[in-house]
N, C-alpha and C positions, 0 to 999 in steps of 0.2 A: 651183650650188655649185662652188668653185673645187677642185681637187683637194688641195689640203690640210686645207679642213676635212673632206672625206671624210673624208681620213686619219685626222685628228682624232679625227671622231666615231665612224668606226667603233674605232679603237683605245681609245675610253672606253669605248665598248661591250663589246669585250671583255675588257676591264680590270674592270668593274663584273660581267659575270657571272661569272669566274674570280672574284670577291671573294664575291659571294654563295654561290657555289658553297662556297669556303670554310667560311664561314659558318655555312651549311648542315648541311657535313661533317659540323663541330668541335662543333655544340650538340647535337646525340645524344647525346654523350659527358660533356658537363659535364650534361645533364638528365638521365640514365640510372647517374649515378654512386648520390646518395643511392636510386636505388630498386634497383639493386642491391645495395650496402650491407644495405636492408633486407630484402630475400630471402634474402641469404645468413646473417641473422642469423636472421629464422625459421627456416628449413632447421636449420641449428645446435641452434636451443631448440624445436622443435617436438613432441619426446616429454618436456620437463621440465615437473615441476607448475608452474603458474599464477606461484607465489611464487619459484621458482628463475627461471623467464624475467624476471621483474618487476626481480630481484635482478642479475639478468647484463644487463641491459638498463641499469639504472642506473650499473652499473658501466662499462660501454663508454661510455655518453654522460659519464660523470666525465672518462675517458681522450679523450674527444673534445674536453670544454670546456677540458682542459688544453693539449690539444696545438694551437689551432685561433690563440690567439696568437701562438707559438711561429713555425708555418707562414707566415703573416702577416706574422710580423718579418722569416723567409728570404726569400719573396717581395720585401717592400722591397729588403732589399741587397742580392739579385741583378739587381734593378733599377736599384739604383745601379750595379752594378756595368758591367748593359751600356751606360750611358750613360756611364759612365768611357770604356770599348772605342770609344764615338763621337766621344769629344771630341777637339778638336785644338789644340794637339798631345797625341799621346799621351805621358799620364804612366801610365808602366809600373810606378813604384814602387806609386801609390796604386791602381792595378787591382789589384796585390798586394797591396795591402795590404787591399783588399773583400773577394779572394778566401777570402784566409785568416781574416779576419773570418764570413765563410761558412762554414765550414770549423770554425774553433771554433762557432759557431751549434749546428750539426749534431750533432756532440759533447755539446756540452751537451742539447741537446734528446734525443739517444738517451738521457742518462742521465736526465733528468728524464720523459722517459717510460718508464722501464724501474721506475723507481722507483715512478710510479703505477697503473702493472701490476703491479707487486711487494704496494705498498699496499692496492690493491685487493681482488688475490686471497686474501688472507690468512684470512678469514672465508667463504670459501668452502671446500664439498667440493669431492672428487678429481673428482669427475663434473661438476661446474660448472666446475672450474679448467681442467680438459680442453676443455670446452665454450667457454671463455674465449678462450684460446691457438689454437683454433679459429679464433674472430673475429679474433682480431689476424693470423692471417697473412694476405698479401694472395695474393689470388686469382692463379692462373696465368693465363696468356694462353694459350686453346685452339691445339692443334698443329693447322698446316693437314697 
């Protein structure tokens, strides 16, 4: 072999395992979400009778099916947006103009789901509503 496909090949090499490695890292994380999710919500409903957990369980996946297009749509036009950021030439206006399309997005989305939190909890007791507000906040990141 000539010393360039060495190069070559070893430099695919380790190109390929720095990607898997990646890879690797990153899926713990997206496969560990929904089961966390669901721990931390038994944790939460674990001393309420059968019919309160049944009731707060429904109520969170209402809040989930709401919000899960919503996330979906931001996703896309932040997608557009970073393909805006690649294109050449750069049009600066229309990056601004995704951005802040983004930006209302988000806004909107706090209020409509602030709303089906609102909606929700309404027919609930203070000890479910509690329990509730619970689940919606997100989990800290433990201090090293």
């Amino acid at each position: 072999m000539n010393r360039n496909i060495k190069f070559a090949f070893i430099a695919s090499l380790i190109l390929n395992v720095l990607l898997i490695g990646v890879l690797l890292g990153q899926s713990p994380r997206r496969f560990d979400r929904g089961t966390m999710r669901q721990q931390r919500m038994d944790q939460a409903l674990k001393d309420l009778p059968e019919a309160a957990q049944t009731r707060l369980r429904e109520k969170f996946q209402q809040l989930h099916a709401a919000a899960d297009p919503l996330f979906e749509q931001i996703r896309k036009n932040e997608e557009q947006a970073v393909q805006l950021l690649g294109k050449e030439p750069f049009d600066e206006s229309a990056y601004d103009r995704q951005v802040s399309k983004i930006t209302e997005m988000r806004v909107e989305m706090t209020k409509k789901m602030s709303q089906v939190a609102k909606d929700a909890s309404k027919d609930l007791s203070a000890d479910e509503r509690a329990r509730f507000a619970q689940l919606l906040r997100r989990p800290r990141p433990p201090n090293p």
